[in-house]
ZADO-1210 file (C-alpha; in nm, 4 decimals, padded with zeros to 6 digits):
<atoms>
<atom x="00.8675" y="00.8685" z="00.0276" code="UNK" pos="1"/>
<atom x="00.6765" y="01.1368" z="00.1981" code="UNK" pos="2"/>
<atom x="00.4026" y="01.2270" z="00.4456" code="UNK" pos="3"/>
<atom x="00.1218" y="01.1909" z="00.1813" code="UNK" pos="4"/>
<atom x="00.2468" y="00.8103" z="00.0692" code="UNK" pos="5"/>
<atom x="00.2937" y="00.7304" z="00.4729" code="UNK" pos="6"/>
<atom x="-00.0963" y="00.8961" z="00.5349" code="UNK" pos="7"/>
<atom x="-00.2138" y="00.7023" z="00.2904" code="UNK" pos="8"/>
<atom x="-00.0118" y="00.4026" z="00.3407" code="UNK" pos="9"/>
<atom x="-00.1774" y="00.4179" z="00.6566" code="UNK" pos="10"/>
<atom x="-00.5100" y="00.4251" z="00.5724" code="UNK" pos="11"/>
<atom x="-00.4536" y="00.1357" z="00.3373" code="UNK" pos="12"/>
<atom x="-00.3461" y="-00.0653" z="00.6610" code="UNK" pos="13"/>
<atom x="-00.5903" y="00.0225" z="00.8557" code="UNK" pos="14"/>
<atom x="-00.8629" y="-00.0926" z="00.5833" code="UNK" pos="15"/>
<atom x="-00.6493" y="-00.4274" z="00.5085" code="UNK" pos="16"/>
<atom x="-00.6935" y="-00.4964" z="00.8514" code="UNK" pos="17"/>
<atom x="-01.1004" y="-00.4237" z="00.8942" code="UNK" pos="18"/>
<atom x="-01.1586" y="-00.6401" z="00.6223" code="UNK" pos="19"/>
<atom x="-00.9405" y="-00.8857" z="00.8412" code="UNK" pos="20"/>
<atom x="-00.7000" y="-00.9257" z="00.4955" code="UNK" pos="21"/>
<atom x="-00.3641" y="-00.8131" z="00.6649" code="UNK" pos="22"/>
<atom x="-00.0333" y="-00.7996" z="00.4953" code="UNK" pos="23"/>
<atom x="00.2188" y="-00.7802" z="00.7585" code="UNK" pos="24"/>
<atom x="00.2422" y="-00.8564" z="01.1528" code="UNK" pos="25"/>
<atom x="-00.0407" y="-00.7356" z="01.3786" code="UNK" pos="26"/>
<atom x="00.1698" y="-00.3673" z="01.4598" code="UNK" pos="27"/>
<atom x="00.3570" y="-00.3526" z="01.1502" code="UNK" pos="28"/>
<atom x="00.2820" y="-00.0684" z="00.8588" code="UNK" pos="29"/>
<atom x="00.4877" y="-00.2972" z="00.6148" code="UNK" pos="30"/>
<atom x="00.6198" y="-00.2402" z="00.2838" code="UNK" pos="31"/>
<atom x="00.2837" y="-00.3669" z="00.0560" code="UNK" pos="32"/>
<atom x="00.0821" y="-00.1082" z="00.2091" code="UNK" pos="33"/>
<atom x="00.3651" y="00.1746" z="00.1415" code="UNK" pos="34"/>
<atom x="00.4006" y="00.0689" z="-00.2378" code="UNK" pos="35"/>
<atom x="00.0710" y="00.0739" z="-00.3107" code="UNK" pos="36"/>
<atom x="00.0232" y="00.3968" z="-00.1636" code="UNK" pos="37"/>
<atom x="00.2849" y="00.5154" z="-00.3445" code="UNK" pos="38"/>
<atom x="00.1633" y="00.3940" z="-00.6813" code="UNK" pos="39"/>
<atom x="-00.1737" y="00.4995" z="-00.6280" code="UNK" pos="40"/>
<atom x="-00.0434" y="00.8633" z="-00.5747" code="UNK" pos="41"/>
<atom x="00.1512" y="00.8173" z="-00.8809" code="UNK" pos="42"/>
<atom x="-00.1035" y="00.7117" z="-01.0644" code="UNK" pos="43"/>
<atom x="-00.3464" y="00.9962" z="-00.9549" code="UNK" pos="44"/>
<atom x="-00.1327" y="01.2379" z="-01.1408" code="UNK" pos="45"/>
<atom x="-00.1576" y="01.1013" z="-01.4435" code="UNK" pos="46"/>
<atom x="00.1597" y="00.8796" z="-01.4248" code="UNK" pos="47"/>
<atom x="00.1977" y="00.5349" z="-01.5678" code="UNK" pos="48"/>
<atom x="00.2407" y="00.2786" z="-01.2698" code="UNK" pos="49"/>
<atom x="00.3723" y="-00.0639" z="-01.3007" code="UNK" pos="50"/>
<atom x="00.4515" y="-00.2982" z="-01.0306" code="UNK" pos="51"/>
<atom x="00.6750" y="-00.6141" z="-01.0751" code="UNK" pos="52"/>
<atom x="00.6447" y="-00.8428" z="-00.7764" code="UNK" pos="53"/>
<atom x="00.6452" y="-01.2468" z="-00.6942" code="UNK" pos="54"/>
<atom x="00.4202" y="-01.1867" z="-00.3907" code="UNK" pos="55"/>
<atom x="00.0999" y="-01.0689" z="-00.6037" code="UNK" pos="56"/>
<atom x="-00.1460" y="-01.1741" z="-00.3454" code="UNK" pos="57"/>
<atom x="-00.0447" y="-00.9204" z="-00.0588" code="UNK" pos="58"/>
<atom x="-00.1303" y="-00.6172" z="-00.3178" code="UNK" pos="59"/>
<atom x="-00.4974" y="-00.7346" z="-00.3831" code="UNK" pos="60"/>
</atoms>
């Protein structure tokens, strides 16, 4: 994890929320938001990204 996935993590949450689709608590930069972030960075380098998950609906 570092200061780019957080940033961006970040500004993921703070869209979730405008579009009033949040994926944690009201205060809470949860862990959705900081995986996606993280695969989207992973992804813009060219990397493969796969994400296994039961809880699908929180990373739409």
């Amino acid at each position: 994890m570092t200061t780019e996935v957080m940033l961006l993590a970040a500004q993921l949450w703070a869209q979730a929320r405008m579009r009033e689709r949040p994926t944690a608590e009201a205060n809470a930069l949860d862990g959705d938001v900081i995986l996606a972030a993280q695969a989207i960075l992973e992804a813009s380098e060219g990397n493969h990204v796969v994400i296994a998950t039961t809880n699908a609906p929180h990373l739409l």
